[in-house]
C-alpha positions as a printed NumPy array, in Angstrom:
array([[ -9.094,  -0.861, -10.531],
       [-12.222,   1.584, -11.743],
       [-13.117,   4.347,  -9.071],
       [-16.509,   3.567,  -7.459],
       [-18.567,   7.22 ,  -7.926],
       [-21.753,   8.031,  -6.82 ],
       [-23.846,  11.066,  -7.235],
       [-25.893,  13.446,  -5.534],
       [-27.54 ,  15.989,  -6.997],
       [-31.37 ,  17.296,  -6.994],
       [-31.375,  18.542, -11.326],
       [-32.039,  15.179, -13.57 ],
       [-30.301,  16.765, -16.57 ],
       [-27.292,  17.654, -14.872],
       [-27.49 ,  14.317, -12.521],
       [-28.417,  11.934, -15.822],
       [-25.325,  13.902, -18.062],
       [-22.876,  12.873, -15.002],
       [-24.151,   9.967, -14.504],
       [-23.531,   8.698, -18.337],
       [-20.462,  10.447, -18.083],
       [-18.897,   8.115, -15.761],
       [-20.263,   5.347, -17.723],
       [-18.748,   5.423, -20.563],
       [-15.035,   7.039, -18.979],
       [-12.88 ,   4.619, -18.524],
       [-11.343,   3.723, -15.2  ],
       [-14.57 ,   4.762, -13.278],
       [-17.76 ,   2.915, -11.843],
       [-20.882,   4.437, -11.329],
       [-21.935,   3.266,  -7.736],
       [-25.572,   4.965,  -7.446],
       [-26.977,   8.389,  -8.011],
       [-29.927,  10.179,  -6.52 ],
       [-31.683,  13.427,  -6.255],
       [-32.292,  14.019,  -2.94 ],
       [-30.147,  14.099,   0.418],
       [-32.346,  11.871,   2.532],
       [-32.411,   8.65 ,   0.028],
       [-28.676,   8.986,  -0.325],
       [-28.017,   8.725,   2.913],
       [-29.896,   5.972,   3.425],
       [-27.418,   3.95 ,   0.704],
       [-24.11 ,   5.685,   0.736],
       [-23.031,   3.778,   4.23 ],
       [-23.898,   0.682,   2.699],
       [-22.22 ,   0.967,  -1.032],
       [-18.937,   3.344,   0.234],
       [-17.883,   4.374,  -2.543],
       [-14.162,   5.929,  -3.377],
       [-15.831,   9.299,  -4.179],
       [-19.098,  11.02 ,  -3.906],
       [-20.17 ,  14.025,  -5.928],
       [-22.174,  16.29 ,  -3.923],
       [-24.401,  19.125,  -4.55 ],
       [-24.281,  21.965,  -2.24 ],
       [-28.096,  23.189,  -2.765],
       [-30.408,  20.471,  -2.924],
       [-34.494,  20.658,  -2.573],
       [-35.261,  18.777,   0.803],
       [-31.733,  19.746,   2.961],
       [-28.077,  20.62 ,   1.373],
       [-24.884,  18.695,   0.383],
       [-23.005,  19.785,   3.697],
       [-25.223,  18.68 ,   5.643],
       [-25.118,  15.538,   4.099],
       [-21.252,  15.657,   4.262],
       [-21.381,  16.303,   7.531],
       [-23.805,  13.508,   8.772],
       [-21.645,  10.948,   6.317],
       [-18.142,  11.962,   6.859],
       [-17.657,   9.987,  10.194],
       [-19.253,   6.994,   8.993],
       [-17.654,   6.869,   5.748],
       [-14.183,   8.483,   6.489],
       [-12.469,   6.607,   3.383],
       [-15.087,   7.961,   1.38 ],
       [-13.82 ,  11.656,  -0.469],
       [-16.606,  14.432,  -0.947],
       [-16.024,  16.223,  -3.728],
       [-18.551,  19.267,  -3.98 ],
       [-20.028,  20.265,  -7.365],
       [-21.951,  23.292,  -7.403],
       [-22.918,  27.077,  -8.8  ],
       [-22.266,  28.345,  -5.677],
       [-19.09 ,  31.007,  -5.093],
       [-19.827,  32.414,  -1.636],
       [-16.796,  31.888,   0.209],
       [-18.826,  31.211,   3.66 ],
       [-20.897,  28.454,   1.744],
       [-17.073,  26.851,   0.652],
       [-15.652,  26.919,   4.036],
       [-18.316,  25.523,   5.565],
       [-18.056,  22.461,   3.043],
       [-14.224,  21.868,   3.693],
       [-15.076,  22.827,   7.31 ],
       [-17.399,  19.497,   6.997],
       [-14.864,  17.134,   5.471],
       [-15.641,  17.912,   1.926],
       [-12.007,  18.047,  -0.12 ],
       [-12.75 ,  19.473,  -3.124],
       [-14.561,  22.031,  -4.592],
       [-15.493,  22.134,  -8.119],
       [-17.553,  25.   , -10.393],
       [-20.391,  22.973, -11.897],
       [-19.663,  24.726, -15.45 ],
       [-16.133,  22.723, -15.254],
       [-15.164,  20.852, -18.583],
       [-15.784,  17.148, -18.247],
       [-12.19 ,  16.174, -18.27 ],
       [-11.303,  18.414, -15.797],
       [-13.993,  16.948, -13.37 ],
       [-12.797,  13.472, -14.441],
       [ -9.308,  14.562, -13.689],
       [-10.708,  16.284, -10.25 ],
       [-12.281,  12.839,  -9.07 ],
       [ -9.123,  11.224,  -9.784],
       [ -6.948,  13.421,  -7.87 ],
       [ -9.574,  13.768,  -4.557],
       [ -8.936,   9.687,  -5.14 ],
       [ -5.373,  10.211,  -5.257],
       [ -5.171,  12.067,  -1.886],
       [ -5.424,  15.487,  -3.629],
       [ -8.027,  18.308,  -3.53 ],
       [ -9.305,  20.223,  -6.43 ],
       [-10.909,  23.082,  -6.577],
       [-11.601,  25.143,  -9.262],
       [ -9.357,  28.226, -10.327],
       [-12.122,  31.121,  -9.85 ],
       [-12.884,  29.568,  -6.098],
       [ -9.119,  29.371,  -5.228],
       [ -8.709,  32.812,  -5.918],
       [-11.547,  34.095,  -3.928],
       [-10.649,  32.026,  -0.57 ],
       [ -7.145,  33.141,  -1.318],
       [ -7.783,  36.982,  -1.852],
       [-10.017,  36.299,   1.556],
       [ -6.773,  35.519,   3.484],
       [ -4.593,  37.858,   1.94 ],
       [ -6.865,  41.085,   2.454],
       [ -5.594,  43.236,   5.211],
       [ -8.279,  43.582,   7.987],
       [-10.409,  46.769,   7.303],
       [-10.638,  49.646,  10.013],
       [-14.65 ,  48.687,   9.715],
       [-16.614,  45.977,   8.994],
       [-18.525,  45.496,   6.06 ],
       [-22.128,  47.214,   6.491],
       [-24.737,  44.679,   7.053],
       [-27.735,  44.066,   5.04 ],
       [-31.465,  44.933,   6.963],
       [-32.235,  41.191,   7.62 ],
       [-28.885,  40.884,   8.917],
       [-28.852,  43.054,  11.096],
       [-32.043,  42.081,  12.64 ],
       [-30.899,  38.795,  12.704],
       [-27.506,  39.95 ,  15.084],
       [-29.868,  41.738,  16.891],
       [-31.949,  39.015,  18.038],
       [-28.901,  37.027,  18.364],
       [-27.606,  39.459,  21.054],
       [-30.647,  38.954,  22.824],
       [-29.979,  35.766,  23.298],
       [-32.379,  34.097,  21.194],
       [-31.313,  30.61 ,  19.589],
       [-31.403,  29.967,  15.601],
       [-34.439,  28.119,  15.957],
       [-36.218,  31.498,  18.004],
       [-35.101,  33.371,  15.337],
       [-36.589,  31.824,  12.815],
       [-39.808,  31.349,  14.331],
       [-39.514,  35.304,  15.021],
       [-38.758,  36.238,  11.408],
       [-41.174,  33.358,   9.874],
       [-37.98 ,  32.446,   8.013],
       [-36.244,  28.797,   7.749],
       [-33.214,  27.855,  10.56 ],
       [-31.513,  27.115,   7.145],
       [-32.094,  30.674,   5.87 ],
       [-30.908,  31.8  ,   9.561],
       [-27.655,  29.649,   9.306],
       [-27.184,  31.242,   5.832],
       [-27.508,  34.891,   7.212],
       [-25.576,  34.011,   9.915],
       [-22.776,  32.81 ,   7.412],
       [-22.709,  35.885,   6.105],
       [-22.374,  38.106,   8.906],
       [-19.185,  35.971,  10.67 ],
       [-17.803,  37.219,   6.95 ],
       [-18.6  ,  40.708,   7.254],
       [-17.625,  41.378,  11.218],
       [-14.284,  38.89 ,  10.534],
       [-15.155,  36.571,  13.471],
       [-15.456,  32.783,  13.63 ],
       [-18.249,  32.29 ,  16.119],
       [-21.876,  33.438,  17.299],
       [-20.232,  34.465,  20.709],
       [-17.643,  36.546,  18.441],
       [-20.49 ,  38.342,  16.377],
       [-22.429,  39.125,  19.854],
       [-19.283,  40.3  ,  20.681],
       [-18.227,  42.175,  17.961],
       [-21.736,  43.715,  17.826],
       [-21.07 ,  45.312,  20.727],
       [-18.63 ,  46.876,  19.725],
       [-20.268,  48.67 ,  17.213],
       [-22.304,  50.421,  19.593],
       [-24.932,  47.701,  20.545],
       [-26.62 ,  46.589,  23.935],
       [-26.101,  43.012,  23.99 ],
       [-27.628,  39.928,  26.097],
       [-25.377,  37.436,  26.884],
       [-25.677,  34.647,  24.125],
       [-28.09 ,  31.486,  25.672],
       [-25.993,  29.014,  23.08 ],
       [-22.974,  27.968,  21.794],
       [-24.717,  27.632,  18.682],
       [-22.309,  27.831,  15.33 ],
       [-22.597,  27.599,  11.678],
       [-18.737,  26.439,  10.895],
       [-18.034,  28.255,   8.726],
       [-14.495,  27.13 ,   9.443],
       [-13.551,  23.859,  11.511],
       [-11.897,  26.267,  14.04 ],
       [-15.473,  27.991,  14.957]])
């Protein structure tokens, strides 16, 4: 029986090259593709398919997002990311979302043939170069102190402290709650903690008057925050 695939993913080239791919590989079905987050979730409950290839940035919203809005609805349905993107927040909060596999978008096509099959199997593939990185992650000793943040960061945390929610923040900064979340990725890397209440806390630490948090407000970057 062929493997039902569908596609998600915002670049025509790179959407119309997988797309013929899958038509002309044996032992796989093309079950829909589209370019934006909002029409695929409007057809992805109804079709089901085995697997869905998923961008992580797309124009109008993002592939976790949509994995995270699908997964419960569709929980026989595999997620198997396929992006440019090696930040090791950005890939924990995909698996963190129910994504189980991770693949570099400059993969040969066998290997992401091979990579569908296996997420079909009950496997979960992720490329060689984004293994490494979420394995050197675990395996690097704690440092004495944390990584320095960047400017925006830091004013970010600080506003944070204060008690201000993601959506304050934003409005504060005249930046996008998705750019916020995206800081805000980055700094639970930096300070090592799992949770907003964790970087408040942690930012106290450093030195820093703090508010107590108004929100339980988290990113996931990992399905324990």
């Amino acid at each position: 029986m062929a493997i039902s695939v569908s596609i998600v993913e915002d670049d025509g080239p790179t959407r119309s090259l997988l797309a013929d791919m899958l038509r002309v590989s044996p032992g796989f079905n093309l079950a829909g593709d589209w370019g934006d987050a909002q029409t695929a979730t409007q057809f992805l409950p109804q079709l089901k398919p085995d697997v869905v290839l998923v961008d992580i940035q797309l124009r109008t919203s993002n592939g976790i997002s949509l994995i995270k809005q699908l997964k419960p609805v569709m929980p026989e349905t595999q997620f198997l990311v396929l992006s440019v993107c090696k930040d090791v927040a950005v890939i924990y909060d995909a698996l963190a979302s129910g994504a189980t596999g991770y693949l570099l978008k400059d993969t040969p096509r066998n290997e992401i043939l091979s990579g569908i099959r296996e997420v079909y199997e009950g496997g979960s593939p992720i490329s060689g170069e984004i293994a490494r990185k979420v394995i050197q992650f675990f395996l690097q000793p704690a440092p004495a102190h944390c990584e320095k943040l960047s400017a925006r960061e830091d004013e970010i945390l600080q506003l944070m402290a204060r008690g201000l929610f993601f959506k304050e923040v934003a409005e504060r900064l005249n930046i996008t709650v998705p750019t916020v979340k995206t800081h805000v990725r980055r700094i639970y890397v930096k300070l090592h903690v799992q949770s907003r209440t964790q970087a408040v806390a942690k930012y106290s630490e450093l030195g820093h008057a703090t508010a107590p948090p108004k929100s339980s407000e988290s990113v996931n970057v990992r399905s324990t925050s």
